[in-house]
C-alpha positions, 0 to 999 in steps of 0.5 A: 772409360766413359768421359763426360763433358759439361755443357760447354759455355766456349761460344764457338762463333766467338773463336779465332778463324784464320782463314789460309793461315798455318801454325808452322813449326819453327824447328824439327818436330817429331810426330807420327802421320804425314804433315805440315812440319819437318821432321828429324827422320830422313827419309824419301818423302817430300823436300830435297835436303842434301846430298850424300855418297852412295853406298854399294849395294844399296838401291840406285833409285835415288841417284842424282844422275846429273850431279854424276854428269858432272862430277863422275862421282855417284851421291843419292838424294836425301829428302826430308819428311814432313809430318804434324806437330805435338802441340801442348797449350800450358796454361795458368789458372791461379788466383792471379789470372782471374782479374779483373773479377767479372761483376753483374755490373759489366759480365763482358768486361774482358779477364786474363783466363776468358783471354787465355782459354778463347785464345787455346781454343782458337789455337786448338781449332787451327791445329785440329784443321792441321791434323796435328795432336793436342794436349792441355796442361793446367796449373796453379800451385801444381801441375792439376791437369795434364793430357797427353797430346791426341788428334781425335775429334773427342780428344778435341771435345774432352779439352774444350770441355777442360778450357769450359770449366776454367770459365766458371766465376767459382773457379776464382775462389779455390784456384790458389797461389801460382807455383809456374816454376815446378808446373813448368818442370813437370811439362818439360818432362812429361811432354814428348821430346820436340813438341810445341809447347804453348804457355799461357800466363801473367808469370805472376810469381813471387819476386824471389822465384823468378830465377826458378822460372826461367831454370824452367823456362830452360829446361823446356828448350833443353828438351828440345821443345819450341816454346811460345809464351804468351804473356797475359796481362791487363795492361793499363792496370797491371804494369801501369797502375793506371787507377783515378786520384783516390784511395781504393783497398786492393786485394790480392787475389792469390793470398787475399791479403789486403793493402789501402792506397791512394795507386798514383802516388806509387805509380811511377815506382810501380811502372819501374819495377813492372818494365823492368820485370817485363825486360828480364822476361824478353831478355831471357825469353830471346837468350833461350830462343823463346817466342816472347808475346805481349798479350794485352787483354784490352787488345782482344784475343782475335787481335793478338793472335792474329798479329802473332801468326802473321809476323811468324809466317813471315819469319818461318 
């Protein structure tokens, strides 16, 4: 099969570099060379873990003839083996994470999706440096996109050349209503057990769906995934409504459908039911063992990540 990759617009001098940092695993994983995480497979690798009774017959290679000294009982060593990180970024790209619209006025002005597939990118950079495996999965009414997860170099190519596409202004008109709830599920499922799941969205979804969401927000920990979520948003406009005393016509960008208001008369009210949706989200991300991070597009990729890693490689 022969893939064919677009001209790829993802400036690679605009990336993340990290310098010495490293995306550790936080739980177990399961992978398939040698790496940086621990694995569930004991076996005689790298790291002491505990010891065990030794069992007749088997090899006394592994004896830990000091604990034998002082208690005149044999125990072998068990070690636990390291190994690299199936790594799967999620990310949405519904009608919702394209604002602010990029105008000829202002092309640079930062929006929720450049946010997301500079902030993949990078990601992916660091984990390609790790040698672990990668797979992208996009969404918006349904799962479109979803690669297993690979460590080869064209892999890499093939997937920044998917991030490329989300790029296109176009790609604005066709994206579509968020259905991250069922998307979510489909990941759960088709992700290989004990893998790093990376999602990047402004959970958008309707009100009235939200208990579906955090149903697949679960579902992925019980699979046994780790779970960052990235939670994307423009954050004077989106939870604050921080708009100029006038009327303006907002338009959603998923249904298109139209309201005219003056936004400081709601802004209170507004700023209520945003926090108090943000809460429930921390809330729950912290009840399923979920990293929960705050990803202000006004603050800049580069900086959000570079928080994000640095406080968990204090932690981990």
């Amino acid at each position: 099969m022969n893939i064919i990759f677009m001209e790829n617009p993802i400036d690679p001098l605009r990336l993340s570099h990290f310098g010495s940092l490293e995306f550790m695993a936080r739980q177990v994983v399961e992978g398939f060379i040698t790496g940086l995480h621990k694995s569930p497979f004991h076996g005689f690798s790298v790291e002491f873990a505990e010891h065990r009774l030794y069992n007749r017959g088997e090899s006394i290679r592994h004896i830990d003839w000091k604990l034998f000294g002082r208690t005149e009982k044999l125990f072998v060593k068990r070690y636990e083996e390291e190994t690299n990180l199936r790594c799967q970024i999620v990310i949405d790209h519904s009608g919702s994470m394209y604002f602010p619209l990029k105008s000829d006025i202002n092309p640079d002005e930062p929006n929720k999706i450049t946010f997301s597939a500079y902030a993949a990118a990078s990601l992916m950079e660091l984990m390609r440096r790790q040698r672990d495996a990668i797979g992208l999965s996009l969404f918006h009414n349904q799962l479109d996109t979803h690669t297993r997860s690979r460590s080869s170099s064209v892999h890499h190519k093939h997937l920044l050349s998917l991030l490329s596409r989300l790029l296109d202004p176009e790609q604005s008109l066709s994206s579509g209503t968020t259905a991250a709830a069922a998307a979510l599920h489909h990941v759960a499922e088709l992700t290989h057990q004990r893998s790093l799941v990376i999602i990047f969205s402004d959970m958008l979804d309707d009100n009235d769906q939200q208990d579906d969401l955090f149903h697949a927000l679960r579902h992925l920990r019980y699979n046994k995934h780790e779970v960052v979520l990235f939670h994307v948003l423009d954050l004077p406009f989106e939870e604050r409504l921080d708009f100029d005393n006038r009327p303006y016509r907002f338009i959603d960008m998923e249904t298109k459908e139209s309201i005219k208001l003056n936004p400081v008369e709601h802004q209170q009210i507004y700023h209520n039911l945003m926090k108090k949706r943000k809460n429930e989200m921390m809330l729950r991300c912290g009840q399923y063992r979920i990293d929960y991070v705050e990803a202000d597009i006004r603050k800049g990729f580069n900086d959000v990540l570079m928080t994000y890693l640095l406080k968990r490689s204090k932690l981990y």
